[in-house]
N, C-alpha and C positions, 0 to 999 in steps of 0.2 A: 636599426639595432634593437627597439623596443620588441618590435612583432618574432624579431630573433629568440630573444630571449625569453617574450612568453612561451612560444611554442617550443622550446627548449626545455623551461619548467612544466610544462604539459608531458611532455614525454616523461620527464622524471619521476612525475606524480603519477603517470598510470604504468611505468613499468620498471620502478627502480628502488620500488619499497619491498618488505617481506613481507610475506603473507601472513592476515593473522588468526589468531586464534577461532577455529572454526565453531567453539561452542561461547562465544563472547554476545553478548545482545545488546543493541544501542536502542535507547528508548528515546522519543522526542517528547518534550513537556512545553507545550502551547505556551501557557502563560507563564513559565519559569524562565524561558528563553534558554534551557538548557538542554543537552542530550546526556541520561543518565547511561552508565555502562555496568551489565548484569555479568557477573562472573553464572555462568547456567552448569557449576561442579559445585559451588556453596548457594549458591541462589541469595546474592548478597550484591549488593552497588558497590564497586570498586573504585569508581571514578564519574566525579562529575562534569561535562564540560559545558564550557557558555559558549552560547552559540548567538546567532541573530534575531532579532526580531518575529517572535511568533512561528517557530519550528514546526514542521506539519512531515508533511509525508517523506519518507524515512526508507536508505534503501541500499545498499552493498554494493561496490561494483560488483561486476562479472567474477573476477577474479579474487575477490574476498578482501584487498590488500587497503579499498578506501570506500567510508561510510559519505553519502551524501544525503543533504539535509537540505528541503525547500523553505527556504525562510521568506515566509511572505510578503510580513512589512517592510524586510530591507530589497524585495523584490531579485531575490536572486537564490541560488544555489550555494549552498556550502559546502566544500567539501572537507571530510578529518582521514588523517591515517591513521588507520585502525591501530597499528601499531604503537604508534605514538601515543596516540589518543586527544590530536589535537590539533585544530582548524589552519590547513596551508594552502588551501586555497579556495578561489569562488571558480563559479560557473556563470554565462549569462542565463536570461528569462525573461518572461513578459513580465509584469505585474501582479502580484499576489500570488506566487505558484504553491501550488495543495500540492496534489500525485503528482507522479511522474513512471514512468517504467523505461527500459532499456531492451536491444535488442539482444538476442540470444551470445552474439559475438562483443556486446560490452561496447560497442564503438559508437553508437545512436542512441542516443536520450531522449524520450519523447515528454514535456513537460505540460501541463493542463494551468493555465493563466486565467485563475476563476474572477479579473475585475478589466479583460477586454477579450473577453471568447474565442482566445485562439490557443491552439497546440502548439508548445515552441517545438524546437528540432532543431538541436545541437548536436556539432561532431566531439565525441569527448577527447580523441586523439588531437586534436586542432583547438577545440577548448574553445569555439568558436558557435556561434549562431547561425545556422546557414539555411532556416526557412521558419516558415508558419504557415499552421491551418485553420482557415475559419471554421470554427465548428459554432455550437447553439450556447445561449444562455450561462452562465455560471460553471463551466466545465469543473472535474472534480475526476470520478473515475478513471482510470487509467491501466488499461492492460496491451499485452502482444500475444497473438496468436503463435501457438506450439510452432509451425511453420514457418512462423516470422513473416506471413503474406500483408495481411489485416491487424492495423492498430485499430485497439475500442479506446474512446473516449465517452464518458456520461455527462451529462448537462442534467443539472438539477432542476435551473427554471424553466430551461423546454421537454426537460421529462422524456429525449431520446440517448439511445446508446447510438453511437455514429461509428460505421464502419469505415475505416480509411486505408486506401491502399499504399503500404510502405513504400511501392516503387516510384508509385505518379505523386503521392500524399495529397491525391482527394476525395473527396467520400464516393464513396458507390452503393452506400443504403443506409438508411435513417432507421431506427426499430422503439417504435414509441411503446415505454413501458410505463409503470405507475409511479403515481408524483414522488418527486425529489429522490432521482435516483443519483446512487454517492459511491458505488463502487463494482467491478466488474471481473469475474475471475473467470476465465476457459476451464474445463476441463484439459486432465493432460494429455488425451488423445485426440483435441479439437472439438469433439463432437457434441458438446455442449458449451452455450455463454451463459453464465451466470449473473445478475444485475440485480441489485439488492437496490429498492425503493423506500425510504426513510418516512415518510410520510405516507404513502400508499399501504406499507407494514407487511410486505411481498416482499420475495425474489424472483425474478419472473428466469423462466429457460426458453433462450431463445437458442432456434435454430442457425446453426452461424452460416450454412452454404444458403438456407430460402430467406432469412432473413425475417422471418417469423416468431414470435412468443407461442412456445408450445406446450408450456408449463407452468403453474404458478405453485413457489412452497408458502404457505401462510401457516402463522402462529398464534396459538391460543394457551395464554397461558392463565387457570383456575385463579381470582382475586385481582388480577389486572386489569384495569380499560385498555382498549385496541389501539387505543391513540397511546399509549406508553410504549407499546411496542414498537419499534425503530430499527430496523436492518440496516447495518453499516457494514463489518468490515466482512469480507469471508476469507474462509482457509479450506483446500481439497485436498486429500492426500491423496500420495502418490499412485494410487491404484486407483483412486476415479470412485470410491465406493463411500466415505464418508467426508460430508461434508459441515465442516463449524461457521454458522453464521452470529454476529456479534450483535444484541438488539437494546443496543444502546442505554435511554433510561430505564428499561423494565430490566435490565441488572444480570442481565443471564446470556450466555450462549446455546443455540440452539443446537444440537446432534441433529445431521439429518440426513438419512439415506438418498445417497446421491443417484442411485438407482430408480427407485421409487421416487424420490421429493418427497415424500413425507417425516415428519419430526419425529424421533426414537425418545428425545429425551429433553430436557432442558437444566444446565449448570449454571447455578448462583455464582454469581463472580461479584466482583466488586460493583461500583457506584459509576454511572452513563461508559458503559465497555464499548469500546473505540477500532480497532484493530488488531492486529493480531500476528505470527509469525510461526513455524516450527522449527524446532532443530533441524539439523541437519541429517538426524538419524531419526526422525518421526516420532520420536518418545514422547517429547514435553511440545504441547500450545503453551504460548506464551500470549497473553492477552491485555492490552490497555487497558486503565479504568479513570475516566477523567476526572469526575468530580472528586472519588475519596484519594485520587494522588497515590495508588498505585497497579502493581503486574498481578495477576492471575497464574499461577503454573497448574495448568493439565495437565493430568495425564494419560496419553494419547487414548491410550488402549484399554485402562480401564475407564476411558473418559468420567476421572474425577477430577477433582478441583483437590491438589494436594500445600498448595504453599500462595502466598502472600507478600510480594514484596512493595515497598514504600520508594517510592520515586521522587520527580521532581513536582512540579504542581503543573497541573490537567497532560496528563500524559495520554499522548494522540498516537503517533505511529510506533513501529518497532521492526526492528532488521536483524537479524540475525547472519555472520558469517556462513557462506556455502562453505561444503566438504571441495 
């Protein structure tokens, strides 16, 4: 009767809410234990919620209708209806989960377990755990291939991006980049992985069919030591041609021709910038800032820095509803 009824509210929760507001942003605050909610028409906190223990990566179903939230201490997944605006139910996970991503069709959750090195893999329809992958050191990174062939995971203390095949889910190639690497983004046509190294102060482009580093973007910016700079989160738009990397405690996002790899520009943001999001219509980045406690608004196109919002304390990830 129990397994009934869970899988009964598993259904309800992924297909019996209304969709919500496509330009809504949920921000996670680490140490606030809350996820703050951005109205992005007044750029104003509309609602606070409390979540569990040490909120991190941060991220939409498929279908826009429920935000899920990895809460690391309480070692699980959160999930909120967007709608509502408020916590109905959990997911399983290993221990400590950071990132996570989903497949193209919203029914596969791939989860990174940075305190026993493995990739959970949960059915979200079934609300169920139904494997793991060993991967290296500290995992953290998490993306899926345009395709949906190849899940990346990044390992910060073994310092590889690990290829893993969706079908078998086991690796088929190791790609050793520079130290502590913390987050991984494809291009949208495949043809390039992106892997931003935090302490190496790179983004390395590796080739995703040879499985090679074929590229490295590096940052210099005038007054800064090299060791401040810190590549964390990235964002590509939709044409493959500009690329926003986030460099932590040196306070800025970098512009960077996704074509070339080279830097166009660098935006003052607020205090250790964290992640990041776009709308749904490419206009505004939306960007974390942990230490000074809040959001950065970009704007896309004139890549300025137009607005300032005040969040919860150390605000980490951000999700923005799809169109």
């Amino acid at each position: 009767m129990w397994r009934h009824c869970l899988l009964s509210g598993t259904v309800l929760w992924l297909a019996a809410a209304a969709p919500a507001s496509a330009f809504m942003a949920f921000v996670s605050n680490e140490k606030g234990n809350t996820v703050s909610v951005i109205d992005t028409d007044s750029w104003t906190v509309t609602k606070t919620i409390k979540v569990g223990q040490r909120p991190r990566g941060i991220e939409f179903t498929r279908d826009g209708k429920f935000v899920m939230v990895a809460v690391g201490d309480d070692d699980t997944i959160q999930v909120i209806d967007a709608k509502k605006q408020e916590v109905v139910d959990t997911l399983p996970s290993g221990p400590d989960p950071e990132l996570f991503t989903q497949d193209a069709a919203g029914k596969i959750m791939y989860v990174a377990n940075e305190n026993d090195n493995t990739v959970t893999v949960i059915d979200l329809e079934k609300r169920a755990r139904i494997g793991d992958v060993q991967v290296g050191v500290e995992p953290e990174g998490m993306t899926i291939s345009p395709d949906g062939k190849i899940l990346i995971n990044t390992s910060e203390t073994t310092n590889m991006a690990h290829f893993i095949d969706t079908s078998t889910r086991q690796i088929v190639a190791n790609v050793l980049v520079d130290a502590r690497p913390r987050f991984a983004e494809f291009k949208h046509d495949g043809s390039e992985l992106w892997v931003s190294s935090e302490i190496g102060g790179t983004v390395s482009i590796v080739d995703p069919v040879k499985h090679v580093v074929t590229g490295k973007v590096s940052f210099n910016i005038p007054g800064l030591r090299s060791e401040a700079i810190q590549p964390v989160g990235i964002g590509m738009t939709k044409d493959d041609k500009t690329a926003f990397v986030a460099l932590g405690p040196a306070n800025r996002i970098a512009v960077v021709d996704a074509v070339n790899h080279k830097v166009t520009k660098y935006l003052l943001v607020g205090q250790r910038v964290w992640h990041m999001a776009f709308t749904p219509d490419e206009k505004y980045l939306l960007v974390t800032n942990g230490v000074s406690n809040d959001v950065s608004v970009i704007d896309v196109a004139a890549q300025k820095v137009i607005k300032t919002i005040q969040v919860g304390e150390l605000p980490w990830g951000v999700t923005i509803a799809p169109q």
